[in-house]
C-alpha positions as CSV (number, residue, x, y, z in Angstrom):
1,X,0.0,0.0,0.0
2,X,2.9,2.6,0.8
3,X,4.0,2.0,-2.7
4,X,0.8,2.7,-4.5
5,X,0.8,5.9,-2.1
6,X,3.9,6.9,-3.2
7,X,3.5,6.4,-6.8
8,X,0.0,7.7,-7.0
9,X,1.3,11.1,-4.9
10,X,3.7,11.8,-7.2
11,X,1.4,11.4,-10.3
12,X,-1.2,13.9,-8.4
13,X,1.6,16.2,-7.6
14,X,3.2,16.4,-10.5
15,X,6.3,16.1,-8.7
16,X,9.5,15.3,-11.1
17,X,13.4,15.1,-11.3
18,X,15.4,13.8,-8.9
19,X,12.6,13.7,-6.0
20,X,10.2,11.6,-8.4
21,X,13.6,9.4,-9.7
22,X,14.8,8.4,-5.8
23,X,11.0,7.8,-4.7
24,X,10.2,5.7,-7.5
25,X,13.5,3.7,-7.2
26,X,12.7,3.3,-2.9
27,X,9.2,2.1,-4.2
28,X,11.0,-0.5,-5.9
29,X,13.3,-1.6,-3.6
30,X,10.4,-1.3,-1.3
31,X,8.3,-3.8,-3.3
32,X,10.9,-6.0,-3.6
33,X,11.8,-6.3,0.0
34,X,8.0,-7.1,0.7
35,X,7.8,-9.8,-1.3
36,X,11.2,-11.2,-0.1
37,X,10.0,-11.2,3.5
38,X,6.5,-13.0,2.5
39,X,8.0,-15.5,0.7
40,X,10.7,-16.3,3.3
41,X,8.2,-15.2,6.5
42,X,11.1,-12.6,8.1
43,X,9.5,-10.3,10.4
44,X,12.6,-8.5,10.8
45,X,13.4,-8.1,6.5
46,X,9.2,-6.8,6.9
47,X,11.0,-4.0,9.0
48,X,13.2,-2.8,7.2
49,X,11.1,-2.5,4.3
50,X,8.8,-0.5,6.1
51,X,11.7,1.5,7.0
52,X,12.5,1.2,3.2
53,X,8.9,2.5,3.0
54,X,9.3,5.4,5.6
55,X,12.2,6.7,3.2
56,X,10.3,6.7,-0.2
57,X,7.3,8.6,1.8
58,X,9.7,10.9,3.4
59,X,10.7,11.7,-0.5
60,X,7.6,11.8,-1.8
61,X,6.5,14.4,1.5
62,X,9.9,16.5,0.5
63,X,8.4,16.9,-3.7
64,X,4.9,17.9,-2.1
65,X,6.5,20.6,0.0
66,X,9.2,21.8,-2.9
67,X,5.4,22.1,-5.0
68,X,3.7,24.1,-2.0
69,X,6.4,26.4,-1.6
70,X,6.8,27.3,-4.9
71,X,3.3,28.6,-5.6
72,X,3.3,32.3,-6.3
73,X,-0.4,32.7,-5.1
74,X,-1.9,30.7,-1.9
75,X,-4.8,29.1,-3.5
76,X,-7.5,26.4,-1.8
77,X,-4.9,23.9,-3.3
78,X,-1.4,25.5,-1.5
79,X,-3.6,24.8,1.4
80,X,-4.3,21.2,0.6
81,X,-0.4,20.6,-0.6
82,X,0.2,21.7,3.2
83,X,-2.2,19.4,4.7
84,X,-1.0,16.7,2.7
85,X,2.4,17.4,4.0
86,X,1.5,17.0,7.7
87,X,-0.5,13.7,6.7
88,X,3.0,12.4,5.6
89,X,4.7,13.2,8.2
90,X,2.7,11.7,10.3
91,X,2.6,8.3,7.7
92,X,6.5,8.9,7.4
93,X,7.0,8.6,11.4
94,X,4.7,5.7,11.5
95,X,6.1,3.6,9.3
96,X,9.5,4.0,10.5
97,X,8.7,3.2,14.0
98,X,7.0,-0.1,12.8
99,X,10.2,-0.5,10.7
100,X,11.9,-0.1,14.0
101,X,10.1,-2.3,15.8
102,X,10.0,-5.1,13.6
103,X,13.5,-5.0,11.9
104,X,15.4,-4.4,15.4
105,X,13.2,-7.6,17.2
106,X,13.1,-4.5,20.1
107,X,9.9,-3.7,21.4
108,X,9.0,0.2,20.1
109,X,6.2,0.6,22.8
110,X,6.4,-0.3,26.9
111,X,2.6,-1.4,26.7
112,X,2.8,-3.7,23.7
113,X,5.7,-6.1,22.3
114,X,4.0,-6.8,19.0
115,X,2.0,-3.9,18.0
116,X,0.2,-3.9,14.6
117,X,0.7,-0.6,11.8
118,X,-2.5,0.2,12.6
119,X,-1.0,0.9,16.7
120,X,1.8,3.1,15.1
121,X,0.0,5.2,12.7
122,X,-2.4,6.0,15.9
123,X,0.3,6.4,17.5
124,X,2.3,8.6,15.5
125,X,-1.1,11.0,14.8
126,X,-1.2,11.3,18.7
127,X,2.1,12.4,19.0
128,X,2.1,14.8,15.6
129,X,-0.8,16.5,16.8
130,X,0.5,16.8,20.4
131,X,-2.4,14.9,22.0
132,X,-0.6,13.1,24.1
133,X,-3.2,10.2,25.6
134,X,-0.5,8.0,27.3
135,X,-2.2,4.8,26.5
136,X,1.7,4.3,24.0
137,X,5.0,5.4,24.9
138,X,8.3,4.8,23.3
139,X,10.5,2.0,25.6
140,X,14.1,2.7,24.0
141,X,15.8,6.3,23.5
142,X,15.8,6.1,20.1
143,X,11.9,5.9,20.2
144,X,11.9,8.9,22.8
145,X,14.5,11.0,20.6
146,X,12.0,9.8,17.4
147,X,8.9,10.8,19.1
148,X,10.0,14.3,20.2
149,X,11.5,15.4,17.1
150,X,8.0,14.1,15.4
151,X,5.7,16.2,17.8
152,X,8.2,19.5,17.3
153,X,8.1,18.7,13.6
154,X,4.4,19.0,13.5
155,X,3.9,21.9,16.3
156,X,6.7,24.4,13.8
157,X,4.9,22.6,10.8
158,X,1.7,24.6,12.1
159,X,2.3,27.2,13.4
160,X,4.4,28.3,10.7
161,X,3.7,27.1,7.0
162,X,0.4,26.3,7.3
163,X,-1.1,29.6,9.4
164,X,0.9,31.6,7.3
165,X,-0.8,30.3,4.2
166,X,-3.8,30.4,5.3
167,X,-3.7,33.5,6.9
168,X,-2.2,34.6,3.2
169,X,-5.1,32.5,1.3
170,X,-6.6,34.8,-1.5
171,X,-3.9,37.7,-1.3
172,X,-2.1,38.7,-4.1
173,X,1.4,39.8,-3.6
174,X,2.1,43.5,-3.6
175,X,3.9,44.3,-6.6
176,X,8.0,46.4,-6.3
177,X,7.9,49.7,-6.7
């Protein structure tokens, strides 16, 4: 499913070059580490495609922003670009914590030693959005040093790109003198 994500964002996008070239090629390697660990059952080369996964996301979620960015007018879809960029982040996070947890045979979470992706992408929403419930928590310092780097990522994210653009939404820019 990440790969069909990834290559259907970038079609939608219209994101090219090199962002499009290294996304497309993860995808692959992706796909190809999926149906490795299937056939052979390995939990643990499952997790690193997922981290695999996390990667090609991550590029996809850096083309998406590059497009945002470069629009000379905040329109309805600058808005949605920006959205879309938070919803990746939080998919990018999530699937590297379940990479983490599966390819490392460490438990990511205190309350659970085999969470399901459906536990992480919860999980990771939570912390994006600064929630906070307390029913997950990281059990190793790389989870802790993941998680609070995600939840500062999507605070700045916020309160910076997108309020600006929306506070910006229908403006034209004010033209040199």
């Amino acid at each position: 499913m990440m790969g069909v994500t990834v290559i259907f964002g970038l079609r939608t996008s219209r994101v090219g070059g090199w962002v499009a070239h290294l996304a497309r090629v993860l995808t692959g390697v992706l796909l190809a580490g999926v149906a490795v660990s299937v056939a052979i059952d390995s939990t643990k080369l499952g997790g690193w495609s997922s981290i695999v996964g996390a990667l090609a996301v991550a590029t996809l979620t850096v083309g998406v922003l590059w497009r945002v960015l470069r629009h000379e007018y905040v329109t309805a879809q600058t808005i949605f670009g920006a959205i879309c960029v938070y919803v990746l982040f939080g998919l990018v996070f999530a699937f590297l914590e379940f990479g983490i947890n599966n390819a490392t045979g460490n438990p990511f979470f205190v309350q659970s030693a085999a969470p399901d992706l459906a536990n992480h992408l919860y999980f990771s929403f939570v912390v994006l959005t600064t929630l906070g419930f307390g029913d997950l928590t990281p059990a190793t310092n790389v989870g802790k040093a993941l998680v609070s780097f995600e939840a500062l990522l999507g605070q700045v994210f916020l309160v910076t790109l997108v309020a600006r653009l929306v506070s910006l939404y229908g403006t034209e820019p004010v033209p040199p003198n």
